[in-house]
C-alpha positions as CSV (number, residue, x, y, z in Angstrom):
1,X,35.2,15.2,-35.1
2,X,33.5,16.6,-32.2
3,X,32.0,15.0,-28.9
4,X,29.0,15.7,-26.8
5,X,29.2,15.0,-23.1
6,X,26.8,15.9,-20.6
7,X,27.7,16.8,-16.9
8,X,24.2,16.2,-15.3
9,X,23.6,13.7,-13.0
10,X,19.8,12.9,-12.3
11,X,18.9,13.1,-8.3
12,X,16.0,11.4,-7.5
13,X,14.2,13.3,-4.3
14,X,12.2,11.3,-2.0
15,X,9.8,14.7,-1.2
16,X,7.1,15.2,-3.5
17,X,6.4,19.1,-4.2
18,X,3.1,20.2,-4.7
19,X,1.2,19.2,-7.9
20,X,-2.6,19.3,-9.9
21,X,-4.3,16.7,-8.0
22,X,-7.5,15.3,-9.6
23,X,-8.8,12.4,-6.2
24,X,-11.7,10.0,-7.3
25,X,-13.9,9.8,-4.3
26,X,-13.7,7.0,-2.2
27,X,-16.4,3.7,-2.1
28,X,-16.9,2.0,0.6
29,X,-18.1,-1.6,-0.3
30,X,-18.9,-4.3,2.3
31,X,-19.0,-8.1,1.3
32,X,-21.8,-10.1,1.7
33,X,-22.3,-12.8,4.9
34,X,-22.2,-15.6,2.8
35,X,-22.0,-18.4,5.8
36,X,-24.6,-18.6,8.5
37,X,-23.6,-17.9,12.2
38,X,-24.5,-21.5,13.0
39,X,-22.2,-23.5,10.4
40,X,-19.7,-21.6,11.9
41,X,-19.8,-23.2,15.4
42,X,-20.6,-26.1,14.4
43,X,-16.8,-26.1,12.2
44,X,-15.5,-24.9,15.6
45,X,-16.8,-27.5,17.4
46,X,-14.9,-29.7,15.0
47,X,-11.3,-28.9,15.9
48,X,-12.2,-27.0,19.0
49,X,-9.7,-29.5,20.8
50,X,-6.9,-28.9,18.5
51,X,-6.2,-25.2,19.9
52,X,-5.4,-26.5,23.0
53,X,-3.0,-29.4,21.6
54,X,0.6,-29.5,23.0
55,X,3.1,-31.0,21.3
56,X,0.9,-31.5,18.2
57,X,-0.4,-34.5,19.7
58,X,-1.8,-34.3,23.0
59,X,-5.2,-32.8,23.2
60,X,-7.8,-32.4,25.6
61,X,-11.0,-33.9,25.6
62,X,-13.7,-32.4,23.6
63,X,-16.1,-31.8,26.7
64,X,-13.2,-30.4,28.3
65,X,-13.2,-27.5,26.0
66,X,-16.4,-25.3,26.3
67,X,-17.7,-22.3,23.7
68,X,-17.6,-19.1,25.6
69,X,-19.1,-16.7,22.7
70,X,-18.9,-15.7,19.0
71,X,-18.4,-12.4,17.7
72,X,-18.6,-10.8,14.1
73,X,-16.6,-7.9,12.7
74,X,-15.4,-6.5,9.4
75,X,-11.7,-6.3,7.8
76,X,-10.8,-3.6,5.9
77,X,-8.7,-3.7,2.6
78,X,-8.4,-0.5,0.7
79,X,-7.6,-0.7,-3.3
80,X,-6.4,2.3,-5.1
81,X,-5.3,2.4,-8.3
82,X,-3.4,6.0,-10.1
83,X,-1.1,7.7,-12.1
84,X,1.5,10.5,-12.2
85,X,2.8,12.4,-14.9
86,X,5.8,15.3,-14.8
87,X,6.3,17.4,-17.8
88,X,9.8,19.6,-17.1
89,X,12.8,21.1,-18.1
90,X,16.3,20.6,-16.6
91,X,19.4,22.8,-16.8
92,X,21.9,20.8,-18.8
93,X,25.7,21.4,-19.5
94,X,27.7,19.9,-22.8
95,X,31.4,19.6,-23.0
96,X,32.2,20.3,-27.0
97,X,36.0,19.3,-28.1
98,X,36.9,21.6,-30.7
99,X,40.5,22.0,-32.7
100,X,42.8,23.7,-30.7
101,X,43.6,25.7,-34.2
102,X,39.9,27.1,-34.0
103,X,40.3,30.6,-32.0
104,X,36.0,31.1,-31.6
105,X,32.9,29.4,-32.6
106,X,29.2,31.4,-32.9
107,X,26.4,28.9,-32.1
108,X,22.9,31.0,-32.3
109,X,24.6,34.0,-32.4
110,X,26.6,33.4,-29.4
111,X,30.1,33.7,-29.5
112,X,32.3,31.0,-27.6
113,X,36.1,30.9,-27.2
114,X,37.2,27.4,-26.7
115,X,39.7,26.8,-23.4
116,X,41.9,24.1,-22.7
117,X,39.8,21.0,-21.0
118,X,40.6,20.4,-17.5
119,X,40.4,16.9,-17.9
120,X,44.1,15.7,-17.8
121,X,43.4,12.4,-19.4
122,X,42.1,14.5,-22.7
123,X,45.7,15.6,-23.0
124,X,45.9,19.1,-25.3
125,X,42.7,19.2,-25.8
126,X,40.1,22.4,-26.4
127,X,36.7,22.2,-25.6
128,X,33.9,24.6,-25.8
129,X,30.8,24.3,-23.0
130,X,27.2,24.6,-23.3
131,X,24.3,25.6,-21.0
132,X,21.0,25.0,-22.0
133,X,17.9,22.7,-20.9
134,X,16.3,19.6,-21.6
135,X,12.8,18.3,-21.4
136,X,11.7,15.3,-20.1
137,X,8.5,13.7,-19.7
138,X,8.0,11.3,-16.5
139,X,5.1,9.2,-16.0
140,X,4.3,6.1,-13.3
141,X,1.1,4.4,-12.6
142,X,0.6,1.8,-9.5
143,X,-2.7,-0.6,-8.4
144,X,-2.3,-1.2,-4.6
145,X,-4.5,-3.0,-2.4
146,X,-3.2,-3.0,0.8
147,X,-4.8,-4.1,4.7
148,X,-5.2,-2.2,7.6
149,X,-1.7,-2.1,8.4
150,X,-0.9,-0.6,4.8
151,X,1.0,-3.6,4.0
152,X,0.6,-5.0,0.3
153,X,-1.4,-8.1,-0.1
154,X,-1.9,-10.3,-2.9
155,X,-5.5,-10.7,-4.2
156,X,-5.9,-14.3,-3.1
157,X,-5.9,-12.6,0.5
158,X,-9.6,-10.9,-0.8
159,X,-12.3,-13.6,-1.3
160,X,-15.2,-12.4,-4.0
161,X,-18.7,-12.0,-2.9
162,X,-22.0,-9.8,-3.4
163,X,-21.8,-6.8,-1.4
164,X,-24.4,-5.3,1.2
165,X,-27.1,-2.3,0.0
166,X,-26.6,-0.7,2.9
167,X,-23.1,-0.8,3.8
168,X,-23.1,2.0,6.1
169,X,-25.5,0.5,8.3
170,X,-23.8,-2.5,8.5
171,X,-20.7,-1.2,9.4
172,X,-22.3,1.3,12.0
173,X,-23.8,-2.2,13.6
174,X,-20.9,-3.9,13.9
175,X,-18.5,-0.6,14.5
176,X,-16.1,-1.2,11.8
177,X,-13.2,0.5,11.9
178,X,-12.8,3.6,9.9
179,X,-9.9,4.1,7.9
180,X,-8.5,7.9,7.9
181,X,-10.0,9.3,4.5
182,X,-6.4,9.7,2.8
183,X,-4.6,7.7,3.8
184,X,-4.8,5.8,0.6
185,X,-4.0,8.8,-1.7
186,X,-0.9,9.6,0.7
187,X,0.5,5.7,0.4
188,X,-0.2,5.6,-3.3
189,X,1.7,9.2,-3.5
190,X,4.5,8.2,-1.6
191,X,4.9,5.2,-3.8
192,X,4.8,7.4,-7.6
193,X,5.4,10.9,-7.2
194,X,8.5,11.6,-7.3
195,X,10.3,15.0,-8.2
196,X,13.6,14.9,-9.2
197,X,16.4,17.2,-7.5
198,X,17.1,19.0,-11.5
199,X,13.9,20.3,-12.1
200,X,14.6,23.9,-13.2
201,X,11.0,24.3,-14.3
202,X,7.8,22.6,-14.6
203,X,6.0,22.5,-18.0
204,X,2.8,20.3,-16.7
205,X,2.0,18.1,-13.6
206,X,-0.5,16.1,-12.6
207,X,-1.1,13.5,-10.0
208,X,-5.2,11.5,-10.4
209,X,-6.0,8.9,-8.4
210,X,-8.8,7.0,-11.0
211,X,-10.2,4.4,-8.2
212,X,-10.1,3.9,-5.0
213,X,-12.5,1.5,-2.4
214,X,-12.5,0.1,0.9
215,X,-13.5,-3.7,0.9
216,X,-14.5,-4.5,4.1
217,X,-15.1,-8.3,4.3
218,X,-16.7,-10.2,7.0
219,X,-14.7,-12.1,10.0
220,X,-16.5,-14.6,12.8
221,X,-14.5,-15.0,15.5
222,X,-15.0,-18.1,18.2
223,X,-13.7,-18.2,21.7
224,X,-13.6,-21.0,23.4
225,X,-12.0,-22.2,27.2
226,X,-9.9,-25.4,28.6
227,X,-12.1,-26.0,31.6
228,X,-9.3,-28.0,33.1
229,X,-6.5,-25.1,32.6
230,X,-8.7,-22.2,32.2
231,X,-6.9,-21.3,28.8
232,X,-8.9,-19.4,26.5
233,X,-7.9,-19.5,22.3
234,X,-9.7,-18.0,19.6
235,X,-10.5,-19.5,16.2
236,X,-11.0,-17.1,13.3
237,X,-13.0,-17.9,9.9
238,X,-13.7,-16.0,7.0
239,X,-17.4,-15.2,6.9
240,X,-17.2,-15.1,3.2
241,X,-15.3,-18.8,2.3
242,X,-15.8,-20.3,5.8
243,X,-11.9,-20.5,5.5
244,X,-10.2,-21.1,9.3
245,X,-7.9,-17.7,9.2
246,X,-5.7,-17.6,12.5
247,X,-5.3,-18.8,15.6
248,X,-5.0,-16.3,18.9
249,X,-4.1,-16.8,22.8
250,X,-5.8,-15.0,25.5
251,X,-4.5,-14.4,28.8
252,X,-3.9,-17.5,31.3
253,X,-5.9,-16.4,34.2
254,X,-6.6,-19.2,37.0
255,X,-9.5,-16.7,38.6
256,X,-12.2,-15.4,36.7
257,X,-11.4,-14.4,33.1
258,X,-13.8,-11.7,31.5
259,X,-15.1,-12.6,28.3
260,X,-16.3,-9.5,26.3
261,X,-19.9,-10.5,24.9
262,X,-20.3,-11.1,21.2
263,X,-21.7,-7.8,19.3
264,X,-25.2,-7.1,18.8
265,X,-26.6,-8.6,15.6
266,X,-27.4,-6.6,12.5
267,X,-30.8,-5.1,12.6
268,X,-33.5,-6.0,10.0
């Protein structure tokens, strides 16, 4: 009887080498307005005095909380979706036992002299060892969508709506802010290339990225101010599903507090 053990332990690398790189080019999509500026204020005006409610029950009077402005900007979600193959051999080393009555062994017209095994638990036993190579054939594929931050989000976070014609122009009115052109490829490499620390050489390699957008999908913000304590609060709706997002303080200020103006609106 004879037994095959192998010696190799796989090491997974965290720094991806170089590989063939085939990069879908990018589209940038920009959702629809679907709500009009006006229905907007008018659901602001609606809870207005809960933003300024302290201990979930005492608010201030309505006409002591005044609309300051209402601005408009885009949110960016990028979606990428690719795959990763790796096609390579590794050196590989096999422990044989042999009889300890058996004085050589020819294997491909190699001649091997079997030794006493190291392994002091194998008691008298003779082994011959083996060095050769292995091939193995990796592959991973990953769909991210991810926000500005490069965090992953869930697709309930992205409502659904036409998009613009001109999405360049509507971002260029509203400055939008860009997202660096790979950054997407680099998050979606980081998450499924990865070489392992064995490779002794590569047969084939190739990293494709099949899609990849930015979604950028419309935001109304509302600021209003307590007149009494001069506290400003924003209110934040999606411009898609009129959905109330978030909530965000300003500054106390008991002077003058600057308010930057709402931006211009999109041209015709």
């Amino acid at each position: 009887m004879s037994e095959t053990i192998s010696d190799v332990n796989v090491v997974i690398s965290t720094e991806p080498l170089p590989s063939n790189e085939r990069i879908a080019e990018r589209k940038t999509i920009v959702y629809e307005t679907r709500l009009d500026p006006t229905v907007i204020k008018l659901t602001g005006e609606k809870v207005k005095d809960q933003l300024f409610a302290r201990f979930g029950f005492l608010k201030p009077k309505p006409e002591e909380v005044q609309f300051v402005s209402m601005g408009k900007y885009y949110e960016p979600y990028v979606m990428i979706s690719g795959t990763y193959s790796l096609n390579y051999y590794r050196k590989c080393f096999y422990t044989v036992s042999i009889d300890k009555q058996v004085l050589e062994v020819i294997l491909l017209d190699h001649k091997l002299k079997p030794e006493q095994s190291m392994d002091s638990s194998a008691g008298d036993r003779y082994v011959i060892k083996l060095e050769g190579e292995e091939r193995i054939v990796n592959e991973a594929k990953a769909s991210l969508l991810l926000d500005r931050f490069g965090q992953d989000v869930t697709l309930e976070k992205l409502p659904f709506a036409p998009s613009e014609k001109n999405p360049k122009k509507v971002l260029a009115t509203c400055g939008a802010e860009d997202i660096a052109e790979n950054a997407d490829v680099d998050m979606l490499r980081s998450r499924i290339l990865k070489h392992p620390a064995d490779i002794n050489r590569i047969v084939s390699e190739l990293f494709e990225v099949t899609e990849r957008a930015v979604i950028y999908t419309p935001r109304f913000t509302v600021l209003y101010r307590n007149l009494k304590t001069n506290e400003e609060r924003t209110i934040e709706f999606d411009g898609v599903t009129g959905e109330r997002l978030q909530q965000r303080k300003r500054a106390v200020s008991h002077g003058t507090v600057s308010v930057p103006p709402p931006p211009p609106p999109p041209e015709e």
